[in-house]
N, CA, C and O atoms as a CHARMM CRD file, in Angstrom:
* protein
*
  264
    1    1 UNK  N      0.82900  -1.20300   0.00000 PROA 1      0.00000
    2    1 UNK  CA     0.00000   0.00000   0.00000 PROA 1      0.00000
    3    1 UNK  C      0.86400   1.25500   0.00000 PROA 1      0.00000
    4    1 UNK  O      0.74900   2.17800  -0.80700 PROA 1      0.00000
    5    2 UNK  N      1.93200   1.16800   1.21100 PROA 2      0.00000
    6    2 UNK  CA     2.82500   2.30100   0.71700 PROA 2      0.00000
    7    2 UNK  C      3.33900   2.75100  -0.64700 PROA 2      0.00000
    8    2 UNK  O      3.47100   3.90500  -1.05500 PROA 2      0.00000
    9    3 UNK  N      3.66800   1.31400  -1.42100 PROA 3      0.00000
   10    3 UNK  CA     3.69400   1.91500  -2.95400 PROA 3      0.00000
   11    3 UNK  C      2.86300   2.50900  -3.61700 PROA 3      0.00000
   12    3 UNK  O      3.21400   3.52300  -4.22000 PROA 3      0.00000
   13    4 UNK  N      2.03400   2.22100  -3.66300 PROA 4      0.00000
   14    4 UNK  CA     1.16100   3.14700  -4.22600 PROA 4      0.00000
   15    4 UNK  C      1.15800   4.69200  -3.90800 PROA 4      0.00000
   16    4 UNK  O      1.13100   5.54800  -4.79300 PROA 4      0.00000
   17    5 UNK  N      1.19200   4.99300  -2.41500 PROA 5      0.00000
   18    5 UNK  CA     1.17100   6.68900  -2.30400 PROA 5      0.00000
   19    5 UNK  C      2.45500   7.02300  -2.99300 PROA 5      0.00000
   20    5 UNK  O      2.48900   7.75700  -3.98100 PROA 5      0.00000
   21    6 UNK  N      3.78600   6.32700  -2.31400 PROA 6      0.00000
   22    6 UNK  CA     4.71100   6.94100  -3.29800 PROA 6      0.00000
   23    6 UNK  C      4.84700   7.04500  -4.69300 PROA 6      0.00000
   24    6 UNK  O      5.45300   7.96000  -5.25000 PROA 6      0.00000
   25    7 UNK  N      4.29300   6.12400  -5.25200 PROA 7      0.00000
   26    7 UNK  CA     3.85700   6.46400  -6.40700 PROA 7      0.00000
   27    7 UNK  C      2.93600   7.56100  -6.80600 PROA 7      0.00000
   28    7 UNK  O      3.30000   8.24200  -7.76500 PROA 7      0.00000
   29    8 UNK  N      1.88300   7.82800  -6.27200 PROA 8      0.00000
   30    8 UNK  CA     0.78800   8.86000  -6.65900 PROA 8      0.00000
   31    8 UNK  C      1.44700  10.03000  -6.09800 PROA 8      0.00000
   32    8 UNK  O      1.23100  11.10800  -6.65100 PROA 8      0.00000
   33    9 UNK  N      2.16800   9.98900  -5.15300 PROA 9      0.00000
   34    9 UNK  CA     3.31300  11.39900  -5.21200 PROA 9      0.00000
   35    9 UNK  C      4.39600  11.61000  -6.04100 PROA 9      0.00000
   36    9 UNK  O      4.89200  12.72700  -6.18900 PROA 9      0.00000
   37   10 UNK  N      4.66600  10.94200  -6.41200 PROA 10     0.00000
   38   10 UNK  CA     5.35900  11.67800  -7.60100 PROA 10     0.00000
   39   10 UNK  C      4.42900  11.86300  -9.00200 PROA 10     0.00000
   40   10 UNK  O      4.61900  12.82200  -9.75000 PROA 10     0.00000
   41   11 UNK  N      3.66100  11.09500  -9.20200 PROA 11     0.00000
   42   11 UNK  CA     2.59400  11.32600  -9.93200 PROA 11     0.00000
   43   11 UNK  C      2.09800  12.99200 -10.05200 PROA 11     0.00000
   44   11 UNK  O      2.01800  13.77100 -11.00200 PROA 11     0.00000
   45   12 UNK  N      1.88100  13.07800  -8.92600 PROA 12     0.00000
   46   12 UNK  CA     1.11600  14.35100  -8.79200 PROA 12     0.00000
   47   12 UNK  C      1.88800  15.54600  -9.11600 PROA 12     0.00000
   48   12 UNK  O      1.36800  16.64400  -9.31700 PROA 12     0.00000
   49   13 UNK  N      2.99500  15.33700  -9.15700 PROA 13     0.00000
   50   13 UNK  CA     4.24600  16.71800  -9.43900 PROA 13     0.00000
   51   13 UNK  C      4.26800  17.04100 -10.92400 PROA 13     0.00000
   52   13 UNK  O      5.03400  17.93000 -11.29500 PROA 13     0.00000
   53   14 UNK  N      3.41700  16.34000 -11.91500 PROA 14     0.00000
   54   14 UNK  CA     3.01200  16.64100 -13.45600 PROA 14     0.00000
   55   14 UNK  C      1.52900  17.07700 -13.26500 PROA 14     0.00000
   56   14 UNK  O      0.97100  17.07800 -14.36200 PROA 14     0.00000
   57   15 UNK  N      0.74300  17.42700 -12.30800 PROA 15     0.00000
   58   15 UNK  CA    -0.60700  17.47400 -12.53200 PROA 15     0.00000
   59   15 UNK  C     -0.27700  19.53300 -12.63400 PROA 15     0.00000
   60   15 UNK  O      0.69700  20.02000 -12.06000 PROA 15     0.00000
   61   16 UNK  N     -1.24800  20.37900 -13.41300 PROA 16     0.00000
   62   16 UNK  CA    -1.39200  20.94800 -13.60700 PROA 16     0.00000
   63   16 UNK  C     -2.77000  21.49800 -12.52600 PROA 16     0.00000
   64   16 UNK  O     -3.29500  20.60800 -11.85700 PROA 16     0.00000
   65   17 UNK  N     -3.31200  22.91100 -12.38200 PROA 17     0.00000
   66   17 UNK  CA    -3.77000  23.71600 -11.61200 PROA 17     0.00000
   67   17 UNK  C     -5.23000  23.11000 -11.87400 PROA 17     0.00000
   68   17 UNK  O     -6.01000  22.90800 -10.94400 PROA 17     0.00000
   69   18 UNK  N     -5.55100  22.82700 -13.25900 PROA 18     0.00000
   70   18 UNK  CA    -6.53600  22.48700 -13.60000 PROA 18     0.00000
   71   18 UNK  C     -7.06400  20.89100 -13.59100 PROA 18     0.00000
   72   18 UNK  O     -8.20700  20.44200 -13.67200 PROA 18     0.00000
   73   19 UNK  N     -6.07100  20.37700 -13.48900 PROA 19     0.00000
   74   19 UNK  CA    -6.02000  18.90600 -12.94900 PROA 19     0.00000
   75   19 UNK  C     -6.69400  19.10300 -11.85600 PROA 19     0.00000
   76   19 UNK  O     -7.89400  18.91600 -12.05800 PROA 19     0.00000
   77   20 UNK  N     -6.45400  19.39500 -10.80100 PROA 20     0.00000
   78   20 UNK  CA    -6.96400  19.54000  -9.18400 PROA 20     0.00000
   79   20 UNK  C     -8.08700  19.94200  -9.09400 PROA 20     0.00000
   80   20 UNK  O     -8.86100  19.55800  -8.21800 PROA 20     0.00000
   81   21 UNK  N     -8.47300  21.08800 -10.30600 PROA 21     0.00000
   82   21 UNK  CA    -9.51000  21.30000 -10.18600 PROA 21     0.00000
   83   21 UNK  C    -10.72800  20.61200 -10.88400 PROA 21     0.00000
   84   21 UNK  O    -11.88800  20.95500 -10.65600 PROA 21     0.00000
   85   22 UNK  N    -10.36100  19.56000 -11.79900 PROA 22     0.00000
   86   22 UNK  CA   -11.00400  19.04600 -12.38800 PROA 22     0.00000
   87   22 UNK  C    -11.42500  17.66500 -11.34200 PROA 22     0.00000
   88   22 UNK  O    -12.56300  17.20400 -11.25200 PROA 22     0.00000
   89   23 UNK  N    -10.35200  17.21700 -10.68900 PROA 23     0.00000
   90   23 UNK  CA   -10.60000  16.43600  -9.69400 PROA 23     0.00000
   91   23 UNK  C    -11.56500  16.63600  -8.61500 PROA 23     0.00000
   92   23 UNK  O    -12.48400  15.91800  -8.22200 PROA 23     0.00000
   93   24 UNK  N    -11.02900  18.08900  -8.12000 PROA 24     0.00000
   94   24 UNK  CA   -12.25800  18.77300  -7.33800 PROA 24     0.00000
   95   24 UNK  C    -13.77500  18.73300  -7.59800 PROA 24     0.00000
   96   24 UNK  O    -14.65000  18.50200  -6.76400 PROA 24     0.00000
   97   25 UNK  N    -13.96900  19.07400  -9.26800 PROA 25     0.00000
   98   25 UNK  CA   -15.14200  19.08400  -9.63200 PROA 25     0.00000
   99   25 UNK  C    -15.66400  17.51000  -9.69000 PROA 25     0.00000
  100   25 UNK  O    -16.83100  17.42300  -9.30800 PROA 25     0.00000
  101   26 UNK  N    -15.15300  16.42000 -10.02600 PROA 26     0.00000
  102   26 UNK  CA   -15.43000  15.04300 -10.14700 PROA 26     0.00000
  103   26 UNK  C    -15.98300  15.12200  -8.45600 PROA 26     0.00000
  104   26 UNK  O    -17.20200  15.26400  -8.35700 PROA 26     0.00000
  105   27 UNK  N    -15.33400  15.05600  -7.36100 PROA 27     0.00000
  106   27 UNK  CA   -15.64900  14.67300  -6.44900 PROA 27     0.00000
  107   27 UNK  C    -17.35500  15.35300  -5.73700 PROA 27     0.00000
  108   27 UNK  O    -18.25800  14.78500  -5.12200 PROA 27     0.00000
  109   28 UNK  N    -17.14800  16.94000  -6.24900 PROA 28     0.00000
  110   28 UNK  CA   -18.20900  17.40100  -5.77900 PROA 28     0.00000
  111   28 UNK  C    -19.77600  16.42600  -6.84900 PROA 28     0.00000
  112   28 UNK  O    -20.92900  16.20000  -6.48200 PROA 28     0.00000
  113   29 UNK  N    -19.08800  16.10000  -8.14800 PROA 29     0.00000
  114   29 UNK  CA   -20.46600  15.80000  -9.04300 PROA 29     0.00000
  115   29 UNK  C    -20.80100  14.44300  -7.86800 PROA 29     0.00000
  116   29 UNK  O    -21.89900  14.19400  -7.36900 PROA 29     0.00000
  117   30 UNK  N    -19.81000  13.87700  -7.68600 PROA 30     0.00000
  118   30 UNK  CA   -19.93100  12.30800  -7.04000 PROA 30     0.00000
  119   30 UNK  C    -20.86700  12.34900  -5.63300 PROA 30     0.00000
  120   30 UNK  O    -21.70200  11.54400  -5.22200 PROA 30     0.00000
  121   31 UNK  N    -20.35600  13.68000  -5.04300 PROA 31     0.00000
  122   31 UNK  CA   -21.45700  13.99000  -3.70300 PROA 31     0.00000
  123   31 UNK  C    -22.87900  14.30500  -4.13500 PROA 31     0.00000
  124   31 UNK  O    -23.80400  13.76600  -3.52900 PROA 31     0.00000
  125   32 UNK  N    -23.10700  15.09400  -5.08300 PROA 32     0.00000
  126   32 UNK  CA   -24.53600  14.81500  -5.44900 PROA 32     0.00000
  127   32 UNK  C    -25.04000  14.27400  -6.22100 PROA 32     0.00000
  128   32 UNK  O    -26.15700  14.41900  -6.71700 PROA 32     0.00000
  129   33 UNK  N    -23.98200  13.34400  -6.46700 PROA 33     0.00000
  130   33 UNK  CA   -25.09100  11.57700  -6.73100 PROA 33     0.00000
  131   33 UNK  C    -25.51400  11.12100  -5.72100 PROA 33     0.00000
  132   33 UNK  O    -26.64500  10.67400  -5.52900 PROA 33     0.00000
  133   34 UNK  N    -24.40600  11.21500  -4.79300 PROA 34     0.00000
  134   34 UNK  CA   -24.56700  10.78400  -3.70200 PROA 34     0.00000
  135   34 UNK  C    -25.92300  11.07100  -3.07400 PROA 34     0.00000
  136   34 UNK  O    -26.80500  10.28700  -2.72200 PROA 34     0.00000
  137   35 UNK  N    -25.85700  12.48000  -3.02100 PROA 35     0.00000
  138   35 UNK  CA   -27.42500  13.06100  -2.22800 PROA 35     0.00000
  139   35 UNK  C    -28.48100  12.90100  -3.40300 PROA 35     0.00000
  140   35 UNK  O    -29.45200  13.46400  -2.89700 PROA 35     0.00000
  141   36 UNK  N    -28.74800  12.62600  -4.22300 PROA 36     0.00000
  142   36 UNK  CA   -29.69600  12.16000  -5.46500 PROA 36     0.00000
  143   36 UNK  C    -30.65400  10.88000  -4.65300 PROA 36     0.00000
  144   36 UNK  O    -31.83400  10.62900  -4.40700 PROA 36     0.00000
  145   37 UNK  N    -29.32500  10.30600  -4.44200 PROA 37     0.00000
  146   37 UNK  CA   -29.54900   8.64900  -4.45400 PROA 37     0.00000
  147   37 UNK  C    -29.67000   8.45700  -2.93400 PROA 37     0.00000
  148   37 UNK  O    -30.28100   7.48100  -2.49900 PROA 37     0.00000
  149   38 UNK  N    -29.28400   9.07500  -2.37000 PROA 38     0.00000
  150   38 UNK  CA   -29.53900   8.72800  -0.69600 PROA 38     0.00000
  151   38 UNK  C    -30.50800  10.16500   0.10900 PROA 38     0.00000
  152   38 UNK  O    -29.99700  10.81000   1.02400 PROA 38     0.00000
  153   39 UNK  N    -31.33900  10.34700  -0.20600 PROA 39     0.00000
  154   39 UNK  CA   -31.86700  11.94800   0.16500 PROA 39     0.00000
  155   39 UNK  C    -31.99600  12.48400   1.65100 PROA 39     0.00000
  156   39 UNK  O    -31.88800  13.63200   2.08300 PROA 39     0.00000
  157   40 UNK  N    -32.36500  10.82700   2.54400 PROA 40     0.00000
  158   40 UNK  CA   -32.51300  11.64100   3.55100 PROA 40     0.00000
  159   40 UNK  C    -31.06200  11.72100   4.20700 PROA 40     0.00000
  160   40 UNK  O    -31.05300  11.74600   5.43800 PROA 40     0.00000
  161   41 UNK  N    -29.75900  11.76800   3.50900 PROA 41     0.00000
  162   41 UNK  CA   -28.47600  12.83100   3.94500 PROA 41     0.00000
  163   41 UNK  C    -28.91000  14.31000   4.34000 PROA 41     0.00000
  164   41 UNK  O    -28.62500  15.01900   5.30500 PROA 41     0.00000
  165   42 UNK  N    -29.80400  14.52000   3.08800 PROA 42     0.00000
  166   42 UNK  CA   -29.73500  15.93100   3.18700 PROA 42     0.00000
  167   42 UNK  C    -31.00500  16.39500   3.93200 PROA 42     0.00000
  168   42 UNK  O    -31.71300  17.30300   3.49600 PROA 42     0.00000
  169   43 UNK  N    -31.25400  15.73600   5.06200 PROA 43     0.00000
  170   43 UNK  CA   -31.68800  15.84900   6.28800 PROA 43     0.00000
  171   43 UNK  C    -31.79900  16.39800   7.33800 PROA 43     0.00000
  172   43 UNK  O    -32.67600  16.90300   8.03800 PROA 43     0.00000
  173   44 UNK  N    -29.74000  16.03900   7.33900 PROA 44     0.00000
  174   44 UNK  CA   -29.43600  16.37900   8.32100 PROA 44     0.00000
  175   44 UNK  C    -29.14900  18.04200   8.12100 PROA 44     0.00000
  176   44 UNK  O    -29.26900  18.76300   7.13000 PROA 44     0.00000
  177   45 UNK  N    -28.58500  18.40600   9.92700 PROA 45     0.00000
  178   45 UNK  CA   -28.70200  19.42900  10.27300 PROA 45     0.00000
  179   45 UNK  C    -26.98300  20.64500   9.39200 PROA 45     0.00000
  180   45 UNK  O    -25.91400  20.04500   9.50100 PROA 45     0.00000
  181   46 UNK  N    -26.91300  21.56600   8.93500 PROA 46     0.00000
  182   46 UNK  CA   -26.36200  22.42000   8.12100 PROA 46     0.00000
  183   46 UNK  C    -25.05300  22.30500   8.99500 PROA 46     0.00000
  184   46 UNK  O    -23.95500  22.50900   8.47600 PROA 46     0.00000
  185   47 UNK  N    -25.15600  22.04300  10.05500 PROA 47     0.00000
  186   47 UNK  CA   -24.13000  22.14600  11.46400 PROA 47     0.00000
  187   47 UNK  C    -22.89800  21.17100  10.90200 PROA 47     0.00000
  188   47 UNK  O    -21.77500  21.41500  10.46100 PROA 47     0.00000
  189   48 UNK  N    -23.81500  19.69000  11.18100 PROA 48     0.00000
  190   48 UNK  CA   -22.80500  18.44800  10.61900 PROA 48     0.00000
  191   48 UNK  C    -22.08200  18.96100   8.98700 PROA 48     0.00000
  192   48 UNK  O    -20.95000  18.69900   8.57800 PROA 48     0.00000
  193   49 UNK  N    -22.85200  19.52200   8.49400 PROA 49     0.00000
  194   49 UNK  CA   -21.89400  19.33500   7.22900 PROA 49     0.00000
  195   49 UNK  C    -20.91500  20.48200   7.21400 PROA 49     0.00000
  196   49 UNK  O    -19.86300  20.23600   6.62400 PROA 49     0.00000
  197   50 UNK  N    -21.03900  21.66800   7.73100 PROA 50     0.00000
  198   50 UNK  CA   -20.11100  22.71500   8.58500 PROA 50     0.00000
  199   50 UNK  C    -18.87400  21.76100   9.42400 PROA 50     0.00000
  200   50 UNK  O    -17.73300  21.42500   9.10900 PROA 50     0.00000
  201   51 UNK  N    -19.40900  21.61300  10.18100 PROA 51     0.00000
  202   51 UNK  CA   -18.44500  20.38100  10.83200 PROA 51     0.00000
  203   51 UNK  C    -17.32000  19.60200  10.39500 PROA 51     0.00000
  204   51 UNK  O    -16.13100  19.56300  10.71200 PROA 51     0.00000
  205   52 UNK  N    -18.22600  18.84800   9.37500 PROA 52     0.00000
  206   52 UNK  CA   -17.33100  17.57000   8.63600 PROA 52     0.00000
  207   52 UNK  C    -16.42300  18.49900   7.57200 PROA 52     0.00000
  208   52 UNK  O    -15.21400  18.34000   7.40400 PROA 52     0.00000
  209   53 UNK  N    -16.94600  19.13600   7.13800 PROA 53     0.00000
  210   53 UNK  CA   -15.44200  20.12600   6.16800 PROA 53     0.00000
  211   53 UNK  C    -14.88800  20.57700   6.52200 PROA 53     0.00000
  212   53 UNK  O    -13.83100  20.49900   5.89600 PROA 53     0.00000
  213   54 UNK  N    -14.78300  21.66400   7.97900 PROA 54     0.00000
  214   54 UNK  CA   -13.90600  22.20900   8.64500 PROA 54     0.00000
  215   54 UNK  C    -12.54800  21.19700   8.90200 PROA 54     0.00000
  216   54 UNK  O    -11.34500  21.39500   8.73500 PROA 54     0.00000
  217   55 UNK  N    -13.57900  19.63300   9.54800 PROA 55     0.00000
  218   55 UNK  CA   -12.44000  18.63500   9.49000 PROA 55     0.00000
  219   55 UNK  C    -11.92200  18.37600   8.84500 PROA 55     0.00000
  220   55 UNK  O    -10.88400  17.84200   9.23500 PROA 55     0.00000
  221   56 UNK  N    -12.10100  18.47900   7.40200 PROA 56     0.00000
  222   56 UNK  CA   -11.52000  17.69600   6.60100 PROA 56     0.00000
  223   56 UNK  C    -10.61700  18.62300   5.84800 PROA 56     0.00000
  224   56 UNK  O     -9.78000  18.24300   5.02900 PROA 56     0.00000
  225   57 UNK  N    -10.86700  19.97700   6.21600 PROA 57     0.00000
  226   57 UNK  CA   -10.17800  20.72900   5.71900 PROA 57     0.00000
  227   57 UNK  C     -8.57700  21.12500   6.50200 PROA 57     0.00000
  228   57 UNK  O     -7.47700  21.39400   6.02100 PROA 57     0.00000
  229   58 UNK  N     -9.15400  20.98700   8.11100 PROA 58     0.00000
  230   58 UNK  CA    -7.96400  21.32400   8.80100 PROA 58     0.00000
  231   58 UNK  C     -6.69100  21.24600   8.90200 PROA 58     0.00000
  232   58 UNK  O     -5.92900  22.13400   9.28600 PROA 58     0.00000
  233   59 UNK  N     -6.28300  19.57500   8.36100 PROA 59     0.00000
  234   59 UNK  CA    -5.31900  19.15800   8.45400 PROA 59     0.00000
  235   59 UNK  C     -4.27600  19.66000   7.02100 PROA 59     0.00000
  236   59 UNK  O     -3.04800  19.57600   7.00600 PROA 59     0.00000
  237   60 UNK  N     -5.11500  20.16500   5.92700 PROA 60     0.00000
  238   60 UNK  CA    -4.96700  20.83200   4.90900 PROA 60     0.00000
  239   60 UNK  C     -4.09200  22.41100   5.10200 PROA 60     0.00000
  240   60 UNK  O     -3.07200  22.97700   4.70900 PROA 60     0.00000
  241   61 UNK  N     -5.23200  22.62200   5.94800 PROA 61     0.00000
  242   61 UNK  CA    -4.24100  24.11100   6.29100 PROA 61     0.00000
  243   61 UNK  C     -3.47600  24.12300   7.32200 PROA 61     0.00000
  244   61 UNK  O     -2.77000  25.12900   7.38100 PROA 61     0.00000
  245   62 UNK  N     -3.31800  23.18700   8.38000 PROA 62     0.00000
  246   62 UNK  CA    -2.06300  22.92900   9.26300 PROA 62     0.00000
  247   62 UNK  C     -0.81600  22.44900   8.55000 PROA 62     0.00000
  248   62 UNK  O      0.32900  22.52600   8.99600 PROA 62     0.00000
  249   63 UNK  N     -1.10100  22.06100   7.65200 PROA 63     0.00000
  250   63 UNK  CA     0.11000  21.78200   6.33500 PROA 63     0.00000
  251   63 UNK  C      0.53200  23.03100   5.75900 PROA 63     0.00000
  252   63 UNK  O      1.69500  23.43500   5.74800 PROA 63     0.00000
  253   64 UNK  N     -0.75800  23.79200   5.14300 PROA 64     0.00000
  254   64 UNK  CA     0.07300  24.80300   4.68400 PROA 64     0.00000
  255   64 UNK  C      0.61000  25.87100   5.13100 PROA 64     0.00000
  256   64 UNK  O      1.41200  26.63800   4.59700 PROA 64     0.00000
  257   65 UNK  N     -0.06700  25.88800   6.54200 PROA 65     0.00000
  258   65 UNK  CA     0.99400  26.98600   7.51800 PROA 65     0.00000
  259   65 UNK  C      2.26800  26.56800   8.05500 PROA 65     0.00000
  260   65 UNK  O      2.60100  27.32800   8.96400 PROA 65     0.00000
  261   66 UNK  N      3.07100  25.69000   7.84800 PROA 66     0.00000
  262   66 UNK  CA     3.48400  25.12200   8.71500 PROA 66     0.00000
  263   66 UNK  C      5.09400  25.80300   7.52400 PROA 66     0.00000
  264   66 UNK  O      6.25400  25.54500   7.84700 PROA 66     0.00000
């Protein structure tokens, strides 16, 4: 399994600005399939999903301050 990340890191040192963002956009289309297909997600309260990105974002910008 470690091969693989080292691999997809060096991988990633040819991806372009628009790569990332194209990735970005894949993932967001994939979340609202997601909520398409599973509805009562979007149920829940505005809080949790505030929440869950802050998390997922954090460790993102503790990287890039660092």
């Amino acid at each position: 399994m470690m091969d693989f990340f080292k691999w997809a890191d060096n991988k990633i040192t040819f991806f372009r600005w628009y790569d990332i963002a194209l990735t970005k956009l894949s993932v967001l289309a994939f979340a609202f399939l997601i909520a398409k297909l599973c509805p009562e997600l979007l149920g829940l309260d505005w809080q949790i999903f505030l929440a869950a990105g802050m998390g997922f974002a954090l460790p993102v910008f503790i990287k890039m301050l660092k």
